[in-house]
N, C-alpha and C positions, 0 to 999 in steps of 0.2 A: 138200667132200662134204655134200651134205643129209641131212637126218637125217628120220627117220619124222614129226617132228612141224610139218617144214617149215623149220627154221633152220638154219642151215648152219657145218658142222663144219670149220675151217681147221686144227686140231690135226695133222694128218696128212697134211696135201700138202708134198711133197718139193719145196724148192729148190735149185739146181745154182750158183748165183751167188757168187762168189767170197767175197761180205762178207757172206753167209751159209749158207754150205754145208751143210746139213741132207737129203741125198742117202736118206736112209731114215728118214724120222721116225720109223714103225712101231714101227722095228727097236731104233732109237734107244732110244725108250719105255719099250719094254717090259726092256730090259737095265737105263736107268736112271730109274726113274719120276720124272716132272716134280711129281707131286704125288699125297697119301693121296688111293687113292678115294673115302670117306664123303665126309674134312673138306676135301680138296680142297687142304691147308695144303702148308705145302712139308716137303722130304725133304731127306737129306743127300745122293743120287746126284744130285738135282738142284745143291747148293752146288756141287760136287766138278765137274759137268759146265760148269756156269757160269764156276766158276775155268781151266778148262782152253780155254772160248772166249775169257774177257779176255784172256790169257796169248797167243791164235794173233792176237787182234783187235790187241793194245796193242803187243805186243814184238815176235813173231816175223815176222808175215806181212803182216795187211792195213794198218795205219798207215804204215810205211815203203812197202812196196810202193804200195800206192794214193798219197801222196804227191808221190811221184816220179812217177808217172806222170799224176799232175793236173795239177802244174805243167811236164811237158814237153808235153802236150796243148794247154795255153793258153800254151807258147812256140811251138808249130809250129804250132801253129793259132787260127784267131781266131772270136769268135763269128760272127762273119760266114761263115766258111769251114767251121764244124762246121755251121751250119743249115742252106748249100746242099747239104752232101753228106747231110743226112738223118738224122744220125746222133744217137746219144742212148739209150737204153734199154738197148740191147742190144750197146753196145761197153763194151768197156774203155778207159780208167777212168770207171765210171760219170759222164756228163757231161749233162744237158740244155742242149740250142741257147742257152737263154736263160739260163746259169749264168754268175757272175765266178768270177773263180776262187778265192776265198773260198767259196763252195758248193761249189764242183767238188772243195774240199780236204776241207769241213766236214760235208756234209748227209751223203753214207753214211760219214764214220766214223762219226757219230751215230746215224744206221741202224744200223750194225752194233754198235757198241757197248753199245745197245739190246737188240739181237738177244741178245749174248751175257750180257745178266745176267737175262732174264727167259726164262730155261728155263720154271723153275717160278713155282710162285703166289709173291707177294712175300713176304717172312717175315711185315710189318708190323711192330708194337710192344706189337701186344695190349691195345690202346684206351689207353697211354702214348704222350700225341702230344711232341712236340717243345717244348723250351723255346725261350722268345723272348724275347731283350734287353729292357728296359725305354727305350723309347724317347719324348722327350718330341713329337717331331713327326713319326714315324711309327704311331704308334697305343698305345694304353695296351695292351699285348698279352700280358701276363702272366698266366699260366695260376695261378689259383688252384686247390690239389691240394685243399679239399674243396670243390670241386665245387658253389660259390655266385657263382662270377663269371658273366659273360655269358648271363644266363636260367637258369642252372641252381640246383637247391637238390636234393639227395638225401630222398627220399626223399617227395619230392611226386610229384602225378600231371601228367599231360603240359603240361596247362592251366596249372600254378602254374607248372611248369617254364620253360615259353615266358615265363610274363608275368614271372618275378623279377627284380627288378631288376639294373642291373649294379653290381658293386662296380670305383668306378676307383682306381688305386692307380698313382701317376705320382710324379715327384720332385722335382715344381714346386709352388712355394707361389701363383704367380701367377696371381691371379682369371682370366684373362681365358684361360687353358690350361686351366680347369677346366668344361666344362658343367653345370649344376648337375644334383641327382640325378633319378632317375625317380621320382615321386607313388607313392605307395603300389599297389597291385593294388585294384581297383575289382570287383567282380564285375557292376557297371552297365556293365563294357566292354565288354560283346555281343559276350565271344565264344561261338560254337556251343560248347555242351557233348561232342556225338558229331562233332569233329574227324577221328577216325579210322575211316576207315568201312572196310567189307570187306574186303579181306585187308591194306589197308596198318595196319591197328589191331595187325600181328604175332604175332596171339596165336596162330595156326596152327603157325608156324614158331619160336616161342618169342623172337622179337626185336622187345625192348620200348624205348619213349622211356627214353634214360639222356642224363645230362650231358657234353655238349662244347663245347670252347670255340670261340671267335671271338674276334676282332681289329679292334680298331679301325686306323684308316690315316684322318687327315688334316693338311692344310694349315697350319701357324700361324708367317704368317712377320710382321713387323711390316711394317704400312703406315702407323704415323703416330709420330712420335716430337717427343716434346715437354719439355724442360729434361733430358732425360735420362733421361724414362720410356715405356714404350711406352703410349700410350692407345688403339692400335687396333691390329689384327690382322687381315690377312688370312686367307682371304677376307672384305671386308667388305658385303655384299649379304645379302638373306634369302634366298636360292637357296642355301647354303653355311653351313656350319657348323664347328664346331669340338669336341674331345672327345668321349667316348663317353656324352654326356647325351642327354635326350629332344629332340626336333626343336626348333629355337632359335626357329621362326616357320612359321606355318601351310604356307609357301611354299615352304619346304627341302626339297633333294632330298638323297637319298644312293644306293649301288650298292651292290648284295647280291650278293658274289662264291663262285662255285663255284669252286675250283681243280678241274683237271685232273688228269690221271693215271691214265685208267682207272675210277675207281671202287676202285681198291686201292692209289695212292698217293698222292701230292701233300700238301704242306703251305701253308695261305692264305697266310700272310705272305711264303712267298719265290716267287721270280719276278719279274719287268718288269711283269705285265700290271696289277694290281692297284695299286702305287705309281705309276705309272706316269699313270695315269690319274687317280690323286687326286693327283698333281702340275699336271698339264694342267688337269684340270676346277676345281681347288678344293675339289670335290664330298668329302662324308665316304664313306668305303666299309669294311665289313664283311666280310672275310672268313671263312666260317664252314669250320671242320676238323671239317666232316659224318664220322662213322664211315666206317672204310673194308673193302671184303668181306674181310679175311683170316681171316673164321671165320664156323663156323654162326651165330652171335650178331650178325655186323654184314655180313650178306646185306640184299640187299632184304624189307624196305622201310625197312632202318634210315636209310641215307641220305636218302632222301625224309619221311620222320620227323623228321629236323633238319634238312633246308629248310624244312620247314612253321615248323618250333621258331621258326626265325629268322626266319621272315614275321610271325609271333604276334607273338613280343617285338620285332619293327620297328614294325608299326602298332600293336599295343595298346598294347605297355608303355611307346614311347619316342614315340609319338603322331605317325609319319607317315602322311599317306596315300597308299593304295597305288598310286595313280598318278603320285606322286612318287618313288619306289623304283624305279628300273632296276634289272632283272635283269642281269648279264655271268659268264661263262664262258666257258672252251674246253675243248675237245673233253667228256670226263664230263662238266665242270662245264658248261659248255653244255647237255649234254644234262640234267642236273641241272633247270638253269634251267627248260627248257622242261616237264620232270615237273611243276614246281613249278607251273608256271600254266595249266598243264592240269589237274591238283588243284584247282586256285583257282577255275579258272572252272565244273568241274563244283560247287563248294559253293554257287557265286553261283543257277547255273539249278538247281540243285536244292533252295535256299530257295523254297519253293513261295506261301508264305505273302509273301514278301519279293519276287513276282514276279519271281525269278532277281535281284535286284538288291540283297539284302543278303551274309550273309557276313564274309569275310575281306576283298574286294575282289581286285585285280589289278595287277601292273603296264603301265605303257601304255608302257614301251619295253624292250626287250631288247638286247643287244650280246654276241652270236655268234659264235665264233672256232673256226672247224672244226668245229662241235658235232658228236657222234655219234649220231644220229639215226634210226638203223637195227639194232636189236643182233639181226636175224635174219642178218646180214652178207651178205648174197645179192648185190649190187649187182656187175657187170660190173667195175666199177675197180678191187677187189679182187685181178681178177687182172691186171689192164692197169697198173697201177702201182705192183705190188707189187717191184718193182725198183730204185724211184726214192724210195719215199715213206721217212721215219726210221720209220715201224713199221710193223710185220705182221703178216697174217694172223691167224699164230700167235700173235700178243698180243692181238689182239682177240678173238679167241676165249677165251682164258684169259682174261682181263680179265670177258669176256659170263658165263660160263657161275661166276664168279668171284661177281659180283654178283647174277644172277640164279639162284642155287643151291638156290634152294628153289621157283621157279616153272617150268622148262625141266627134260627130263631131259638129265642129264649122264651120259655114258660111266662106268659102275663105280660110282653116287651111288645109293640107295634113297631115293625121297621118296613114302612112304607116301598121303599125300595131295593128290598129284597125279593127275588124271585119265589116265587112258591112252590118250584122246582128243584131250587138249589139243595145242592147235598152231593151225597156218594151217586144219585142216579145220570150225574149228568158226566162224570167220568169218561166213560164209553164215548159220548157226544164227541165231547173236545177231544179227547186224544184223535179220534176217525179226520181231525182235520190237518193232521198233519202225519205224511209218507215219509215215517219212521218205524222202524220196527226196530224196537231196545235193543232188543238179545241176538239180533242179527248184525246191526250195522256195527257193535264194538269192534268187529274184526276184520282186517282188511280181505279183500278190496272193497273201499266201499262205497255207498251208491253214488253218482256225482255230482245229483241234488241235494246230499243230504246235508252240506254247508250252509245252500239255502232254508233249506226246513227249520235246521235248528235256529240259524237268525230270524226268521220269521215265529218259531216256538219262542224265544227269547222275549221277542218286543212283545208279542201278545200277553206273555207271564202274568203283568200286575194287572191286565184286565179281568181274567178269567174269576175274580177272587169272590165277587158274588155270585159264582153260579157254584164253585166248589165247597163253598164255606171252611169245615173243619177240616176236609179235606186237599184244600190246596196244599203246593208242595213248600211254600211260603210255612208252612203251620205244622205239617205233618211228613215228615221224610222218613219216619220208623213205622208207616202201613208197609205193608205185604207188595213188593213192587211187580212180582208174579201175577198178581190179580188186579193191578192200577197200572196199567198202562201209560198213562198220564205223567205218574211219579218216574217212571221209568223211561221216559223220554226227556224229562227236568233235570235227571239226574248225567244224561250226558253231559251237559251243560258243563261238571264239574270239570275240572287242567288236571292230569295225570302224575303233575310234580307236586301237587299239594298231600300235605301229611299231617292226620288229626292223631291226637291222644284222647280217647275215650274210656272214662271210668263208670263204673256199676255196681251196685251192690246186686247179691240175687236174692237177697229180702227185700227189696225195693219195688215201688210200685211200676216203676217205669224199665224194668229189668226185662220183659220181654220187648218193649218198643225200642229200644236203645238196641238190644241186640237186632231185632229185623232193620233197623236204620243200617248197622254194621254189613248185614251181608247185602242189603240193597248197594251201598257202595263199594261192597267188594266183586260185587257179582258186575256189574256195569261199568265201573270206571276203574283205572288205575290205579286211582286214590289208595297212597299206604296207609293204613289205619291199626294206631297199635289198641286194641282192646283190653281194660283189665279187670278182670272180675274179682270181686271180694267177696268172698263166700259169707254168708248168714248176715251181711252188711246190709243197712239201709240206703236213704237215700242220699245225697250228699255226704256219704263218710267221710271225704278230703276236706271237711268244711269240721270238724268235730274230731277232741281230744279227752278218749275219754280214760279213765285211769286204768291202769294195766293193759292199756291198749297201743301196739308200735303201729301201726297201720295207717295213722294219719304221718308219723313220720319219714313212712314208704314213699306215701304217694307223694309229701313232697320232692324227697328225693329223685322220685319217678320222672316225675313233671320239671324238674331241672334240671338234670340228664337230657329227656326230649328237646325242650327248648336251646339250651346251651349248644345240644348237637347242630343245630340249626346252621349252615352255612350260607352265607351274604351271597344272592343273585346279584351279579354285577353285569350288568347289560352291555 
């Protein structure tokens, strides 16, 4: 359902499908609320209804049943003979042509299992994130409770916060596991003072920079042993580092990881994707446990507020540069990423004085995995694979309206300070004030204001965010940039040497927005963008191992080819 301000409401369209049967949402709703109007927080009709879908999901009905009937599907029939007769979507037991039967057993229990724990909003932990072992070669990842590890210090302002040093605290004596500390805080490190500009500063919405942690994750395995001591350590090259110290050589790279989940859950440290690729590449990677929306407090723009934290204390305090830092994420965290260097590049061209070329800097490569890149949800696939994909609709919208809670109106939510305008209508407005024309000025000569305009598009960015809502380019980079004018002047903004790796499944929900993201960037900027498509795939496939399946061991290979090809800008 679209909503008056243009984004589009999935909370109340009725599915009839077996692995998730939700035949009256409405009705559903209003008997048992999924979540408090104001706070949006969860309810106990929602625990109670949750429990009673595990219970039809796990025991009664869809595990066994769907079971049996996946693997007598893939004994009486073969993929060869499910793809000639067409079939997939819309038979029982959900099968796509191009499934083993490890998918055909795994992807909608996972769907539906899905389905049935996120009624409502997720409880969360109330900014108590998760403990994490002390491990000496997955990352010094221990959560200091006051809130002085990983950039953080209470009761600083945003600036000291990012730059604090990290305390590591590991259970090895040996030099060579240890990177030595980060320099003191320099106020000569040039960072901007007003970091936080227009509505992402919080102060509207009462959601201020507070401390969170992150994780260190790398490599230290021994490459040189000699009478019985280790004298070297892999990785041993200046592209690679070890410990959670400052950059070991001008040259060093590392990955700045968003987990996943929405926007309302995931924790950095677990999952494949992140290990996984600091196993493969060498490479050190940072997981940061950005706040997640389960309250008015840690709505937008709190997340975005500790991506920046963590770009801060990357290049300033532990002294990488920014074109050595690869962004990665999937799906939030993806889209996480790409907030993050869409912030970065409006600071660069709106240094006016710095000719758009000081700042924070940027990263020059990103790695992409489903990213969500659309949170007006409007995209056709929505409804085309909403059958097949491990999530729905209905969770993307609770996830959207989750995180964006205080810039979108929400069904039953008072936000005072929203415009009763805002939406897709105000589009047109804002782009008419600035003399750019997209599809014109890419190519030279061109106009000799247009330095000006983009620096002045730049600085105004984080204001525009309550008149766009879903549609700011903050949020949404995979609309139609043909028909958003807006986006398509933001999208200048992007440096021509930067290079993403973007993954998709085309049974995924987010399979048409992800592709209009693709040629908005291809169509407007130089940006290389490698694209990969996984036929009959859901959503995060690079996230999932499922049996008879190589395709998760593609993409990592994929994504460490990319990265590794990465050559050192040396200034």
């Amino acid at each position: 359902m679209k909503t008056p301000s243009g984004h589009f409401n999935h909370l109340h369209t009725p599915s009839y499908s077996f692995y998730t049967p939700t035949p009256f949402p409405s009705l559903e709703q209003r008997l048992f609320p999924p979540r408090r109007p104001q706070s949006l927080e969860n309810t106990l009709p929602a625990l109670l209804v949750s429990i009673v879908w595990v219970w039809y999901v796990v025991v009664v009905v869809v595990v066994p049943v769907h079971t049996v009937a996946a693997v007598a599907s893939h004994a009486v029939w073969s993929r060869e003979r499910w793809l000639e007769g067409g079939w997939g979507k819309r038979v029982f037991p959900r099968r796509m042509p191009s499934w083993s039967l490890g998918q055909t057993v795994g992807v909608p229990l996972v769907g539906s299992l899905f389905w049935a724990l996120v009624y409502g909003s997720p409880r969360g932990m109330d900014g108590r994130e998760e403990s994490t072992d002390l491990q000496q070669n997955g990352g010094a990842g221990v959560r200091n409770r006051r809130g002085k590890q990983n950039g953080n210090a209470e009761g600083k302002d945003f600036i000291d916060q990012a730059a604090q040093a990290t305390l590591l605290i590991i259970s090895t004596t040996d030099p060579l596991s240890v990177a030595p500390p980060p320099a003191p805080y320099s106020p000569h490190e040039g960072i901007p003072p007003n970091l936080l500009r227009g509505q992402l500063s919080g102060i509207l919405f009462n959601v201020h920079p507070t401390p969170v942690p992150a994780f260190w994750q790398w490599k230290s395995v021994a490459s040189a042993v000699s009478h019985g001591k280790v004298i070297s350590v892999k990785p041993g090259n200046d592209l690679s580092g070890i410990g959670s110290g400052p950059a070991l050589s001008p040259n060093e790279r590392m990955i700045l990881f968003f987990v996943g989940g929405g926007y309302h859950s995931g924790h950095a440290p677990q999952g494949p994707l992140s290990w996984t690729v600091c196993r493969q590449t060498s490479l050190r990677v940072l997981g940061v446990n950005f706040r997640k929306a389960t309250s008015d407090a840690r709505g937008f723009p709190a997340a975005l507020q500790d991506a920046l934290a963590a770009w801060v204390y990357v290049v300033k305090r532990l002294g990488f540069k920014g074109e050595n830092v690869i962004l990665m994420g999937d799906s939030a965290g993806g889209a996480l990423a790409l907030s993050l260097q869409m912030y970065l590049s409006g600071l660069m061209w709106g240094d006016k004085e710095g000719g758009g070329r000081r700042g924070l800097g940027r990263a020059r490569r990103l790695v992409l995995h489903s990213p969500m890149t659309d949170l007006t949800l409007g995209t056709e696939s929505f409804v085309r694979n909403n059958d097949v994909d491990i999530i729905s609709p209905y969770m993307c919208s609770l996830a959207r309206d989750n995180y964006l809670r205080h810039v979108i109106p929400v069904d039953g939510r008072h936000n005072p300070h929203l415009p009763t305008t805002a939406g897709e209508s105000q589009i047109d407005t804002i782009a008419s004030r600035y003399n750019i024309d997209p599809y014109t000025t890419t190519t030279p000569p061109h106009p000799p204001n247009l330095h000006a305009e983009l620096s002045r598009l730049a600085t105004e960015l984080p204001t525009t965010i309550l008149d766009l809502g879903a549609f700011h380019p903050l949020f949404s980079l995979g609309l139609n940039a043909q028909r958003n004018k807006y986006l398509a002047q933001c999208l200048l903004l992007r440096e021509h040497e930067m290079e993403m790796l973007v993954t998709t499944g085309t049974a995924e929900l987010f399979y048409d927005q992800i592709k209009l993201f693709v040629a908005n960037v291809q169509d407007l900027t130089e940006v290389k963008v490698k694209l990969v498509e996984c036929i009959d795939w859901h959503h995060v496939f690079a996230y999932m191992n499922f049996p008879g399946s190589k395709v998760k061991a593609q993409m990592d290979d994929l994504a460490k080819t990319f990265i590794c090809s990465f050559r050192s800008f040396i200034e």
